[in-house]
C-alpha positions in Angstrom: -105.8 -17.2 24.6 -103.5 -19.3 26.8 -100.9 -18.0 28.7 -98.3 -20.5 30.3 -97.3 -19.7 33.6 -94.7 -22.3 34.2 -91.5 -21.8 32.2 -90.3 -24.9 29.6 -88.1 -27.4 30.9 -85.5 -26.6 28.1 -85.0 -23.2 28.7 -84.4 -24.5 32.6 -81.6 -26.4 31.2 -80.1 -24.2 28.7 -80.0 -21.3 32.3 -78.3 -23.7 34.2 -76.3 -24.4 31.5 -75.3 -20.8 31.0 -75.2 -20.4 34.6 -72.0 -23.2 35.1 -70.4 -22.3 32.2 -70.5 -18.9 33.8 -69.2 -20.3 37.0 -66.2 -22.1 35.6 -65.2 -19.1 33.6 -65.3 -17.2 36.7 -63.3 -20.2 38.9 -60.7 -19.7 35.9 -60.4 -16.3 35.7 -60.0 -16.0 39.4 -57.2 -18.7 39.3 -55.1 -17.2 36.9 -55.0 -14.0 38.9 -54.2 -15.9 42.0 -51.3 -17.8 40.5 -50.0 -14.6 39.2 -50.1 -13.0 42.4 -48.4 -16.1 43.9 -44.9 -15.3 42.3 -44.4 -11.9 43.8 -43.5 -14.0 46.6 -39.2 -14.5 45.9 -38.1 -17.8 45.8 -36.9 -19.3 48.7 -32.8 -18.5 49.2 -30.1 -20.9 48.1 -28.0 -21.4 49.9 -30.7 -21.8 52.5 -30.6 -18.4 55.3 -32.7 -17.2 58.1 -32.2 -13.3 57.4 -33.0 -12.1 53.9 -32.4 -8.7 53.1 -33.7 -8.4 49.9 -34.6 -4.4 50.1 -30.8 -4.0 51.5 -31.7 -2.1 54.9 -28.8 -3.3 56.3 -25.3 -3.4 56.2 -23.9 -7.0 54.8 -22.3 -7.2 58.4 -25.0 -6.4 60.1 -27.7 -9.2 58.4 -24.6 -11.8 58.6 -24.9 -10.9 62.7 -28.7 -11.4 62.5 -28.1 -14.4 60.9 -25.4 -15.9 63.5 -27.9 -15.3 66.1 -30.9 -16.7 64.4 -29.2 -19.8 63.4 -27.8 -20.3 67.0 -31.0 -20.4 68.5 -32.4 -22.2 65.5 -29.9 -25.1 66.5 -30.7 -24.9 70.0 -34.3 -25.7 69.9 -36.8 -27.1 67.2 -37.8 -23.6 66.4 -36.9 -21.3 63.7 -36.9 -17.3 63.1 -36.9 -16.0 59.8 -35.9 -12.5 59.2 -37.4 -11.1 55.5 -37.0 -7.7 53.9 -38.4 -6.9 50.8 -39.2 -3.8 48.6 -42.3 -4.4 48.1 -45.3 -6.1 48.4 -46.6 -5.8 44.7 -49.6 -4.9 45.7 -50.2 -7.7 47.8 -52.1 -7.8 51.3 -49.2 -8.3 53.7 -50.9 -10.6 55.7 -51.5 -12.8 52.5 -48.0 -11.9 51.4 -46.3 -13.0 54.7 -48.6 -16.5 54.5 -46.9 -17.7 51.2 -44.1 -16.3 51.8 -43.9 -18.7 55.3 -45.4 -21.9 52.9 -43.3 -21.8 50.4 -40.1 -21.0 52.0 -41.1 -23.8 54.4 -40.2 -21.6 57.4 -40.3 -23.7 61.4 -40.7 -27.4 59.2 -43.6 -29.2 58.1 -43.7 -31.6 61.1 -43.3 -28.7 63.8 -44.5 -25.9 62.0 -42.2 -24.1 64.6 -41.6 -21.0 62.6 -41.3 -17.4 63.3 -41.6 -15.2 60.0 -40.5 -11.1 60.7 -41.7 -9.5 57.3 -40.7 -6.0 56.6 -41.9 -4.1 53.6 -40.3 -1.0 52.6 -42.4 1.1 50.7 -45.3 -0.2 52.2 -44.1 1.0 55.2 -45.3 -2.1 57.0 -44.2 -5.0 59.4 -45.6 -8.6 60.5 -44.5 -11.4 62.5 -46.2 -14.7 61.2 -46.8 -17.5 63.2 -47.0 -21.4 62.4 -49.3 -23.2 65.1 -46.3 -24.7 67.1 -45.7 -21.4 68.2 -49.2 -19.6 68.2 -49.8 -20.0 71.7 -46.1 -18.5 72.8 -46.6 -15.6 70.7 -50.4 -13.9 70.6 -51.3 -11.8 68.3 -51.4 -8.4 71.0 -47.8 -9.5 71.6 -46.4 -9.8 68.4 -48.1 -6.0 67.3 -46.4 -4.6 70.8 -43.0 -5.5 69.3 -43.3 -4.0 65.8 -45.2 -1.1 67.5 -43.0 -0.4 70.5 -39.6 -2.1 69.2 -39.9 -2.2 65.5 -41.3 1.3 64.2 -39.5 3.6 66.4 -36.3 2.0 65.0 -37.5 2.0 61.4 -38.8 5.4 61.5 -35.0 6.4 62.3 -33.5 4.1 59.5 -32.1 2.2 62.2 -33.8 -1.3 60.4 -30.9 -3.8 62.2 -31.6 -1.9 65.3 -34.9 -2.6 65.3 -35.0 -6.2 63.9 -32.1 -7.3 66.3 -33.9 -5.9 69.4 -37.5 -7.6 68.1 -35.7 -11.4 67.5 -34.4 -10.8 70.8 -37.9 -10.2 72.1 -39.2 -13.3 70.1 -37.1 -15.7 71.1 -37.5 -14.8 74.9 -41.7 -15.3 73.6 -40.7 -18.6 72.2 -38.6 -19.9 75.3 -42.0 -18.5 77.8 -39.1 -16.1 79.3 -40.7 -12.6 78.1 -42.5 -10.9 80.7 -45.5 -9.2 79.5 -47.6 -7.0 80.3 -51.0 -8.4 81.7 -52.9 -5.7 79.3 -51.3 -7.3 76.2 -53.5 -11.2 76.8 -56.1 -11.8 74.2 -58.8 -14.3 74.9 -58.7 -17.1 72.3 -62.1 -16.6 70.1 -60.5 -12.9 69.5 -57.3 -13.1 67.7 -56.7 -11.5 64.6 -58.5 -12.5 61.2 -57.2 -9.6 58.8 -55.8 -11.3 55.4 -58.2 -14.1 54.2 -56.9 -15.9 52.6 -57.0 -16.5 48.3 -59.4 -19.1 49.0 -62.0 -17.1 50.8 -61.9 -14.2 47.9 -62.9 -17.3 45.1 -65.4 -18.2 47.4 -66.6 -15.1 47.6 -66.5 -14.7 44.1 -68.8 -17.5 43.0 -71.2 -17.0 45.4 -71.6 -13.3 44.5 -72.2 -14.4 40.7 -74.5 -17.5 41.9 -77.0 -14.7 43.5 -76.5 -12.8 40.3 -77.5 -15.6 37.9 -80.4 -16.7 40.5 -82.2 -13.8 40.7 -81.9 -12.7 37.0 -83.3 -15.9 36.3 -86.8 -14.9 37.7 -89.7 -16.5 36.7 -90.4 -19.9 37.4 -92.6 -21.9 39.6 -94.0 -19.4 42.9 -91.4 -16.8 41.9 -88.3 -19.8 42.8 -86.8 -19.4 39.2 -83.1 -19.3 38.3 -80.8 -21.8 39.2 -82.6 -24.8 41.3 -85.6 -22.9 42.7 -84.4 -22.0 46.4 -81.4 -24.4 46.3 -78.7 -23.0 48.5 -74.7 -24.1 48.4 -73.8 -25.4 51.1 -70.7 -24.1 50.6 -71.8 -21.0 52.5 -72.0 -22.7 55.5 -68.3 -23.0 56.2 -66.4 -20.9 58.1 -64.1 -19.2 55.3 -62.9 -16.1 57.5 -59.5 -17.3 56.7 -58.1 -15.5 59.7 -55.8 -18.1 61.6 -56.0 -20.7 58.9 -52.2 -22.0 59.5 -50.6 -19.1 61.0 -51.4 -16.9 63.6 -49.8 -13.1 63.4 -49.8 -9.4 64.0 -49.4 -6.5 62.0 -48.4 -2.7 61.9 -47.4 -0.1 59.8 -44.3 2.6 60.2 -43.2 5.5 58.3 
């Protein structure tokens, strides 16, 4: 009797086959929950406004003062500070929340990318300053988390929200202008900052690659035990560097409550 040890080329093709379809479906599936998670982010405000209270922390008076500030210094230099409240985060990371949130509001320009986003989530209980790379290097991550640490949370944890945000915009825009003096503890070396909140991207390519192992190994089998998709064909995909972490925006994070 005759055994074959090598496996037929068509069922090679109809596992590779299977194996993109599988792919696809998963590329799709994966999309559709991104783009749903996508509009939890609120559209941006029209007319156009630097402070959005949209979980009403503050008194009317009090965000309309914000605002005067905010837009004073916004016309004084080519940066901008966006204040944003909000209820919730839907279930969203906050880091991922406060990076669309800062795209698709458009927040410090596309040429400049001179933007400033304070996000403040209520039932969360959590804060973050985002950063777009005009301003990365005048506000380091260690910085940015010593202001919602020391400035913002004590505030917060009082109910005192315009307080705390009019105390840590005054704060930032002394760290945009190079005016704040900080304390030599708070420097971070470059290679260090922050990477929390990859990015939608990363989780896809995650994703994919997680089911491409899957596939390869239940494929089994074939020529000096190389079976499954391609024998020992690696993506090259899994080369990159998809931390995600800085990607446009630099930015520090803390919680309160």
């Amino acid at each position: 009797m005759n055994i074959s040890l090598f496996r037929p080329f068509g069922a090679n093709k109809i596992h590779l086959n299977t194996a993109l379809r599988s792919l696809l479906a998963l590329v799709l599936w994966l999309s559709i929950v991104l783009a749903a998670r996508a509009q939890d982010v609120p559209p941006p405000p029209s007319p156009a406004r630097l402070v959005n209270d949209l979980a009403h922390v503050m008194q009317p008076q009090e965000a309309d003062a914000l605002e005067q500030k905010l837009v004073s210094y916004n016309d004084s230099t080519t940066s901008q500070i966006a204040v944003v409240t909000v209820p919730t985060l839907g279930g969203n990371d906050i880091a991922d929340y406060a990076q669309k949130l800062y795209e698709s509001w458009g927040i410090g320009g596309k040429k400049n990318n001179n933007g400033i986003l304070l996000l403040v989530a209520v039932q969360e209980h959590e804060a973050r300053i985002q950063t777009g790379y005009g301003l990365e290097g005048a506000v380091p991550d260690a910085l940015a988390k010593r202001i919602i640490s020391n400035t913002l949370v004590p505030a917060f944890k009082q109910n005192q929200y315009y307080a705390g945000l009019d105390r840590g915009t005054d704060q930032l825009i002394l760290l945009a202008k190079g005016e704040y003096k900080a304390d030599p503890a708070d420097a971070q070396p470059q290679g260090r900052r922050d990477r929390s909140g990859s990015g939608p991207g990363f989780w896809i390519i995650i994703g994919i690659l997680v089911l491409f192992f899957l596939l390869r190994s239940r494929g089994g089998g074939g020529r000096g035990g190389r079976g499954g998709i391609g024998g020992g064909f690696v993506p090259p995909i899994i080369f990159g560097d998809f931390s995600g972490g800085r990607g446009v925006f630099g930015g520090g994070g803390g919680g309160f409550g």
